[in-house]
C-alpha positions in Angstrom: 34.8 2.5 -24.2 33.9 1.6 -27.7 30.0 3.0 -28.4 27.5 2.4 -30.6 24.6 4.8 -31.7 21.0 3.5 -33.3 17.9 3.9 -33.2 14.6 1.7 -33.2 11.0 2.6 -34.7 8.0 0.7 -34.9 4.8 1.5 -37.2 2.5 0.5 -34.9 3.4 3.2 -32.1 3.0 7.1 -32.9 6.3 8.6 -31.8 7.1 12.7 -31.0 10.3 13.1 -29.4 8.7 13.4 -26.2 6.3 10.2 -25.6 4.7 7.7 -27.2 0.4 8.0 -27.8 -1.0 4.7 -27.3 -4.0 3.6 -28.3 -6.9 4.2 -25.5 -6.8 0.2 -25.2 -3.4 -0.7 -24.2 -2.9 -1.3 -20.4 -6.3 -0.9 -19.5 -5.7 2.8 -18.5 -7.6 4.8 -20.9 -10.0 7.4 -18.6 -13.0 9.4 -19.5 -12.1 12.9 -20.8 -14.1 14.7 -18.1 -10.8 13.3 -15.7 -8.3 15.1 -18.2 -10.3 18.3 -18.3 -10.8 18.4 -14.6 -7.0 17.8 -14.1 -6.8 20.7 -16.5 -9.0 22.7 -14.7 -7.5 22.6 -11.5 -5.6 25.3 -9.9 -2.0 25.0 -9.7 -0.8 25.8 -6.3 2.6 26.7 -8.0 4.7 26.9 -11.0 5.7 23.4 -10.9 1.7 22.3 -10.9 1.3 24.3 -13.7 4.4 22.7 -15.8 2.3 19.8 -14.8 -0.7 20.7 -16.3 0.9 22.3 -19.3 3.0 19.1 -19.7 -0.4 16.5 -19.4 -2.2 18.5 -22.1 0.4 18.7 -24.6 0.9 14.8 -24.1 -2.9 14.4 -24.9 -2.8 16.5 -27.6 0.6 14.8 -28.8 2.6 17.8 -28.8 6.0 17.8 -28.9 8.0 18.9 -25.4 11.1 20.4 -27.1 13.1 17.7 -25.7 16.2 17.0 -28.3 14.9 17.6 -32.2 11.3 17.8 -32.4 9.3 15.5 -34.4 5.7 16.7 -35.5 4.5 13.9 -37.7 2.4 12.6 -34.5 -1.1 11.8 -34.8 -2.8 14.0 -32.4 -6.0 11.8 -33.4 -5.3 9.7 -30.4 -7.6 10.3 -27.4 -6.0 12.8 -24.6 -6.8 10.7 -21.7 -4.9 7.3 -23.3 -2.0 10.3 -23.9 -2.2 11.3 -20.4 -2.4 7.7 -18.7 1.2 6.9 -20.8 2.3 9.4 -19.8 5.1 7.9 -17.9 6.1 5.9 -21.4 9.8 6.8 -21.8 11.0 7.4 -25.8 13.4 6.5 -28.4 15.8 3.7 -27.3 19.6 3.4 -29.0 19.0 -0.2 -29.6 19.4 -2.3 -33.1 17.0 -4.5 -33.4 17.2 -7.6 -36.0 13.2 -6.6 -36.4 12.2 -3.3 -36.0 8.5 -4.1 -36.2 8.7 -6.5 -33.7 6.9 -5.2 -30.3 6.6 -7.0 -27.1 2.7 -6.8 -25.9 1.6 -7.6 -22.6 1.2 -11.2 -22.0 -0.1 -13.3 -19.3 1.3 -15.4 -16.3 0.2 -18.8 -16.7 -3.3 -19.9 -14.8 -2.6 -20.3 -11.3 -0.1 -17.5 -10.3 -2.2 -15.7 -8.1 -3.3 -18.1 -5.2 -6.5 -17.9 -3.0 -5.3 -22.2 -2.0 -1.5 -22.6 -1.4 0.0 -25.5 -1.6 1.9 -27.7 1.2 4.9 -26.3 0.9 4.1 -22.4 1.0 1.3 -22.6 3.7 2.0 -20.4 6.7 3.8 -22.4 9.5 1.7 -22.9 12.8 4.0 -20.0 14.8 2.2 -17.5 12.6 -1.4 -17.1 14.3 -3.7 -16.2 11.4 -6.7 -13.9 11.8 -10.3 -15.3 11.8 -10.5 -13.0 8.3 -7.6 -14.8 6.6 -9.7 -16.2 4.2 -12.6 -13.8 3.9 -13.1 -12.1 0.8 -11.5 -8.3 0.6 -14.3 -5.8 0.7 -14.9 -2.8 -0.5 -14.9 -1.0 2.9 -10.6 -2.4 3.0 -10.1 -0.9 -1.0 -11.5 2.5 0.2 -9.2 1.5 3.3 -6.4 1.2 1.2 -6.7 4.0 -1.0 -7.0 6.5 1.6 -3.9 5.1 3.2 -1.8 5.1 0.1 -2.9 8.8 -0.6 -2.2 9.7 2.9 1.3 8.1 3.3 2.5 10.1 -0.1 1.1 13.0 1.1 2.8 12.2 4.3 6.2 11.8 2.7 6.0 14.6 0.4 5.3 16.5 3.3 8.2 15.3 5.2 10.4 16.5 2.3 8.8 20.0 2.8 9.5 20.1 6.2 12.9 19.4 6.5 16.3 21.8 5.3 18.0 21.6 1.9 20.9 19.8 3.5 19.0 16.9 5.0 17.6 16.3 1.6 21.2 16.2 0.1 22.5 13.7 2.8 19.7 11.6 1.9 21.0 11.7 -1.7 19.1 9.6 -4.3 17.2 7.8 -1.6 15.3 11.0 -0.9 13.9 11.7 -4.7 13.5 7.4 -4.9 11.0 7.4 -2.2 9.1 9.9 -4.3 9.5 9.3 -8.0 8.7 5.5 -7.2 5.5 6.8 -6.5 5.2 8.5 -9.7 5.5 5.6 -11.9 2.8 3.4 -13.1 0.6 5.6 -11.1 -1.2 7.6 -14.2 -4.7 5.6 -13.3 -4.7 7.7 -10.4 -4.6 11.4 -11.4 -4.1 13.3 -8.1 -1.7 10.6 -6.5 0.4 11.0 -9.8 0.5 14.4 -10.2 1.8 14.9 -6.4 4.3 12.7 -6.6 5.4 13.9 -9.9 5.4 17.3 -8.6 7.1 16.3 -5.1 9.9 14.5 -7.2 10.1 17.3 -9.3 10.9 19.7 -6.2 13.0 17.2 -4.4 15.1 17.0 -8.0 16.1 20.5 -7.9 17.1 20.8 -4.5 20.2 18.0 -5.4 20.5 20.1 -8.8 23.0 18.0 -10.7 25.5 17.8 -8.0 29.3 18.0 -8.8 30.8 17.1 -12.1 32.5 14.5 -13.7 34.1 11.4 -12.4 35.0 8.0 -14.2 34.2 6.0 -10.4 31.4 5.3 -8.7 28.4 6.7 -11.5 25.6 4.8 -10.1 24.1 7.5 -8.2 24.7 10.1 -11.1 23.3 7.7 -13.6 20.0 7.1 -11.8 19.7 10.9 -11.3 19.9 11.4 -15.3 17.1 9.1 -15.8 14.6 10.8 -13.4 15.6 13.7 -14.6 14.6 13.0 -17.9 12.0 11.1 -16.6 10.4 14.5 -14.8 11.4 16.5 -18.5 8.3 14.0 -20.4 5.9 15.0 -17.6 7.1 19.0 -17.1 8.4 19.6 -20.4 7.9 23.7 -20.5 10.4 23.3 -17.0 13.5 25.0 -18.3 15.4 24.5 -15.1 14.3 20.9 -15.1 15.9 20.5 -18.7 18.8 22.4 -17.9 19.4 19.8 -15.1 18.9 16.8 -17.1 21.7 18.4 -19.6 24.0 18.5 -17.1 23.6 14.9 -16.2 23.7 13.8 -19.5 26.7 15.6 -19.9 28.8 14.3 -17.1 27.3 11.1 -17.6 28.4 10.6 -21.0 31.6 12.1 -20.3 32.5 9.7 -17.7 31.3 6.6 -19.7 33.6 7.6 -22.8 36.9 8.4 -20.2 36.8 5.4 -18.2 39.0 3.3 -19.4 36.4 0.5 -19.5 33.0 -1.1 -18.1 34.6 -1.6 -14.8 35.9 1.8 -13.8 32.6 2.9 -14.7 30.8 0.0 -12.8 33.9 0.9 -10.0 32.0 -2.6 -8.1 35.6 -5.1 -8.2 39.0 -4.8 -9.0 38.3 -7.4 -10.9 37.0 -7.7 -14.3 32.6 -8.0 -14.4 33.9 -10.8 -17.0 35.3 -12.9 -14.2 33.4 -12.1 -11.6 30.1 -12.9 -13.6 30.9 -16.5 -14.3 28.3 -18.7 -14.7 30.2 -21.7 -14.3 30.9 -20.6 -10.9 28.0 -18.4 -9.5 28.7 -18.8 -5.8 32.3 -18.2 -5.8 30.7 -14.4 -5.8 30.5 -12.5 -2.9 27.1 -11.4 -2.4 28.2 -7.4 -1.7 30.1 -7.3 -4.7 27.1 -9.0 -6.5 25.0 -6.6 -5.0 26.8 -3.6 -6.0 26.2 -4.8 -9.6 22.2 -5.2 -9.3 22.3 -1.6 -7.8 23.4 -0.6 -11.1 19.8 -0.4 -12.4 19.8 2.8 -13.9 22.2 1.7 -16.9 19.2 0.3 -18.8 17.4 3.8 -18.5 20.1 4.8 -20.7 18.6 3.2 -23.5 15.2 5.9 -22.9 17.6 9.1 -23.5 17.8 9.5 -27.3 21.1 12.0 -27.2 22.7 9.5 -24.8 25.3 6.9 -26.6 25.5 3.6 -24.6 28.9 1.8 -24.8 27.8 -1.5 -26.5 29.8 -3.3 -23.7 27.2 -2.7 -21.6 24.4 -4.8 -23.2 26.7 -8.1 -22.7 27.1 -6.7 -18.9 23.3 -6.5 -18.7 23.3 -10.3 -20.1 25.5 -11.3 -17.9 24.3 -10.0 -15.0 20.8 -11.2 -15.4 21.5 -15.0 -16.0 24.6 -14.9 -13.4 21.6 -13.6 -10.9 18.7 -16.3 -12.3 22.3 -19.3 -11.2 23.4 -17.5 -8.1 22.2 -19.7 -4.8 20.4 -17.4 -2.5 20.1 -17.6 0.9 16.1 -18.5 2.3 15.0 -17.7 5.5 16.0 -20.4 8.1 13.0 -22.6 8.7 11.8 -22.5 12.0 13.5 -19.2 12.7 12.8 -16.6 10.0 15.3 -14.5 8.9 18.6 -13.4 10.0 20.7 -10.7 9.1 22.6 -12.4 6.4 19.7 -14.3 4.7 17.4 -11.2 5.0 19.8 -9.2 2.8 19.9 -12.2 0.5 16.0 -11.4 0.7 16.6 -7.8 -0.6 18.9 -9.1 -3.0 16.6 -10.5 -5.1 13.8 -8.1 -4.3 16.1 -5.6 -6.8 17.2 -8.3 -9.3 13.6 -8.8 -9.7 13.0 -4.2 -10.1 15.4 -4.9 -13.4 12.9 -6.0 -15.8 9.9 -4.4 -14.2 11.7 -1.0 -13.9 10.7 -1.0 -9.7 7.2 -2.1 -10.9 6.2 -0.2 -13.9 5.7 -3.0 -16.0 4.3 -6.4 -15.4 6.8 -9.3 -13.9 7.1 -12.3 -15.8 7.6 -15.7 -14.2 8.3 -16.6 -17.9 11.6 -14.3 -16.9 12.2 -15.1 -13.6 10.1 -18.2 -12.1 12.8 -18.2 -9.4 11.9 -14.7 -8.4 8.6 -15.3 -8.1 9.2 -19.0 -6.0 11.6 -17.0 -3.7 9.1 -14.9 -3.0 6.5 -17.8 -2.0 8.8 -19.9 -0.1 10.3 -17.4 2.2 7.3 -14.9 2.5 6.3 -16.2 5.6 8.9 -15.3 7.5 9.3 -11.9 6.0 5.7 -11.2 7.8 7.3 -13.5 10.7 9.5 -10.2 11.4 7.1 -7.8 10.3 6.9 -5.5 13.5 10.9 -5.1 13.5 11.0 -4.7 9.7 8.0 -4.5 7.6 10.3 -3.7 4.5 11.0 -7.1 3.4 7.4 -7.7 3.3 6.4 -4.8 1.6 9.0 -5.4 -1.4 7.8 -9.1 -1.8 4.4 -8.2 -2.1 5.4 -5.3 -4.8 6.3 -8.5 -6.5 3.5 -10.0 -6.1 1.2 -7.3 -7.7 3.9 -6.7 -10.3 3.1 -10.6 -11.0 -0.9 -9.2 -11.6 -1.9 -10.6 -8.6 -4.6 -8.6 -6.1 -6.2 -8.6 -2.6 -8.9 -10.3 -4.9 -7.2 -13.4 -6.1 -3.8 -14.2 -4.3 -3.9 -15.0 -0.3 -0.3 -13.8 0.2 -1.6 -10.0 -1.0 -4.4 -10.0 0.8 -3.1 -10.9 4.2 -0.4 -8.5 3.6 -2.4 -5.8 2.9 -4.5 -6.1 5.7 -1.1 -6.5 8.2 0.0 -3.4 6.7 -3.5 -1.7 6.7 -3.6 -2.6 10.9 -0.4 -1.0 11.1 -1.4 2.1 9.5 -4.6 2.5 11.8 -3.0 1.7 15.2 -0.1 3.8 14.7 -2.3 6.7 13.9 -3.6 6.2 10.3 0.4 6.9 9.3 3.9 4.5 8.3 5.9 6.7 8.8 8.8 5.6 11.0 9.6 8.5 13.9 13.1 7.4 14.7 16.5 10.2 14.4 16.9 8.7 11.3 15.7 10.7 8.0 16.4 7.4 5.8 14.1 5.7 8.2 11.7 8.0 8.4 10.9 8.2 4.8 11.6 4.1 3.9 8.0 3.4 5.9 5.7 4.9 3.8 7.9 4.6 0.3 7.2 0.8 0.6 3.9 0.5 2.4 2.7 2.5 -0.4 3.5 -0.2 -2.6 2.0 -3.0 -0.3 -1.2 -1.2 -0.1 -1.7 -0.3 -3.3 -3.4 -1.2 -7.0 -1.5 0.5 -9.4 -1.4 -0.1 -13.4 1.0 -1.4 -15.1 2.7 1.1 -17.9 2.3 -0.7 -21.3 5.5 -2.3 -22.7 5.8 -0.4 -26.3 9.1 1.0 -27.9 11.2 3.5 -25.9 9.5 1.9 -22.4 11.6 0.2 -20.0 10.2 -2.5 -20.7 10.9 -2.7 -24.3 14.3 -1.8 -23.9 15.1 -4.3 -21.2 14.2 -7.1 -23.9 16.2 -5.4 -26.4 19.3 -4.8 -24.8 18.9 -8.9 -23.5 18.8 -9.5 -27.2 21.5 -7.9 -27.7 23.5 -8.7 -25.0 23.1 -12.0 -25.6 24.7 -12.0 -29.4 27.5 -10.5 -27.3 27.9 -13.8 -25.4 28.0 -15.4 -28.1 30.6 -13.9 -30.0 32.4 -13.4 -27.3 32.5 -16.9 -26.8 33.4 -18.0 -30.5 35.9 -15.6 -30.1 37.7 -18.0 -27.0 36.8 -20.6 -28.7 39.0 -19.5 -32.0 42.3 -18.2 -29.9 41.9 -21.5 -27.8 42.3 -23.6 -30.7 
């Protein structure tokens, strides 16, 4: 595949080659410094913990990691707890841009996303009995509720991972380290939480240990891997293990991206071309698997965070294509009357992931300037994702992620709120836990790796150069010069 290699820089962002120091206002997340020296001050209850600690200082201090070249013209000036709260911010990024000053700072939904009123058509139907509290205010007895619950369930699922063999944990595969890692982003508001869930991923990392090498089909897994592996490297960078692992992804990664023959026996979703396949003349002539295999592919635009790592530039027009074949293609909604069925409710988690693309599963705040017809899914058919609730609270859980990734709270939006308190009911009759007890490890673990994300207020990572975020925009820029070449170029042999 043909590959491109740049680089972007912006003069309002202090780059090392491990993170970028933001200033203390960005995101909201700055903390007082007594949090970063108490962190500091804590025990470490092994050598991972004290990676950790090693790795939060030199982040405040705006050290570099030793990750690739080293850069040392960064302006350790910047408070350490702004330094630590970023500390998720990925760096570099391999994309051109037409104007390298240009940064993308957080905006705002329009006035009325979050709703305490809903309108006609989004009210709950009468077969949902609401409580007598639907429309009382959430209290601070419920947040303390909540945060106890979303501590709990983490260290519930960490523990789970502690407590079962090395080869459950491998025939879990990537779904094991996703439950955890998810947990780690946009979580840097809330010290201890992070740091376990950093730490948990970072265990549940080495246990898979790169896996086998090399192989042009089926990447996905191995591509994800690389990013949280590089990922973990920002936040443990004194790990040598942990880099020595994210070398070896990078290498078979970029070996199998420049031996495939192409995009698709990399992507290894169709025998046919993602050109033809992705038409957006014709979205429904898809089949939703092979559509969903495509939106699975997620972790290609982490690729853009791993400055050693040289994208193909085919993949920024798949990226393009993918995202405005997804915004045409007609979803299925819950059957009114009914609720969902087992075909429309994977149409349901279908878009719940289209959605994780520019967010980055919640890292950075969802635009309905982006994706209106994410966020109007999510309204229309909510109802009967709580409908279902008891036989799979999943659904739920994932549309009000959205919802909070929107900037919407317990505080301002009747949909979180009610949510929040079904899930919060759960958690205290089943014995303060969500954990699923079933013979199933994948089920096991998939209770409290959403839940967590129903119940809780986490912020937002700012959307400056080398983030997700930033990158996502980027490579849509990009992608979508690539359209239109590609289309003058039809257009010319046509002719």
């Amino acid at each position: 595949m043909t590959t491109t290699t740049t680089t972007t820089t912006n003069s309002s962002t202090t780059m090392t080659n491990n993170a970028y120091v933001v200033p203390s206002i960005v995101g909201g997340l700055a903390r007082g410094v007594a949090v970063f020296l108490a962190l500091s001050a804590a025990s470490p209850s092994s050598s991972i913990s004290a990676h950790y600690q090693s790795g939060l200082q030199k982040l405040s201090l705006g050290e570099d990691s030793g990750i690739g070249g080293g850069n040392s013209n960064c302006n350790s000036s910047i408070p350490g707890p702004a330094a630590a709260a970023a500390i998720a911010a990925t760096i570099s990024s391999n994309i051109n841009s037409d104007n390298d000053a240009n940064v993308y700072h957080e905006e705002q939904n329009p006035p009325g996303t979050c709703l305490l009123e809903l309108p006609t058509e989004w009210e709950p139907p009468s077969s949902i009995p609401l409580p007598a509290d639907y429309h009382d205010v959430w209290t601070e007895e419920e947040q303390t509720l909540a945060e106890y619950a979303s501590q709990k369930s983490l260290d519930e699922l960490v523990g789970f991972f502690d407590g079962i063999d090395e080869e459950r944990i491998l025939n879990l595969g990537t779904n094991g380290i996703n439950s955890v890692i998810d947990q780690c982003f946009a979580s840097a508001n809330k010290p201890a939480f992070h740091q376990k869930a950093c730490e948990g991923a970072n265990r549940i990392m080495k246990i898979i240990n790169g896996g086998e090498g090399w192989a042009c089909r089926r990447m996905r897994m191995k591509t994800k891997m690389l990013f949280y592996a590089h990922y973990l490297t920002l936040i443990f960078p004194l790990d040598r293990e942990l880099k020595e692992i994210r070398s070896h992804y990078i290498k078979v990664v970029q070996k199998s991206m420049d031996q495939c023959e192409d995009l698709d026996e990399f992507l290894a979703a169709s025998d046919v071309s993602w050109r033809d396949n992705l038409d957006l003349d014709n979205p429904a002539a898809l089949s939703r698997d092979i559509l969903r295999d495509y939106v699975h592919q997620q972790g290609l635009i982490n690729l853009y965070s791993i400055p050693e790592f040289v994208v193909p530039a085919e993949v920024d027009h798949f990226i393009w294509r993918l995202w405005t074949f997804a915004a045409k293609y007609p979803y299925l909604d819950a059957d009114e009357g009914i609720g969902y069925r087992a075909e429309t409710r994977k149409h349901g988690y279908l878009l719940t992931h289209v959605a994780y693309w520019p967010t980055g599963y919640g890292r950075h705040r969802q635009f309905l300037s982006d994706s209106r017809y994410v966020y109007d899914y999510v309204r229309k058919n909510y109802w009967a994702a709580a409908r279902t609730f008891d036989a799979d609270p999943d659904l739920l859980a994932e549309f009000i992620d959205i919802l909070r990734a929107c900037g919407c709270t317990e505080d301002d939006d009747v949909m979180v709120r009610y949510g929040a308190r079904l899930f919060l009911n759960s958690f205290k009759a089943h014995g303060e836990s969500f954990m699923s007890h079933t013979n199933s490890d994948y089920s096991a673990i998939h209770g409290p790796w959403t839940a967590i994300a129903a119940v809780s207020r986490f912020q937002v990572e700012p959307i400056v150069p080398g983030s997700h975020g930033y990158n996502w925009r980027k490579v849509l820029e990009s992608g979508a010069r690539a359209e239109r070449e590609s289309r003058q170029l039809e257009s010319t042999i046509s002719e």
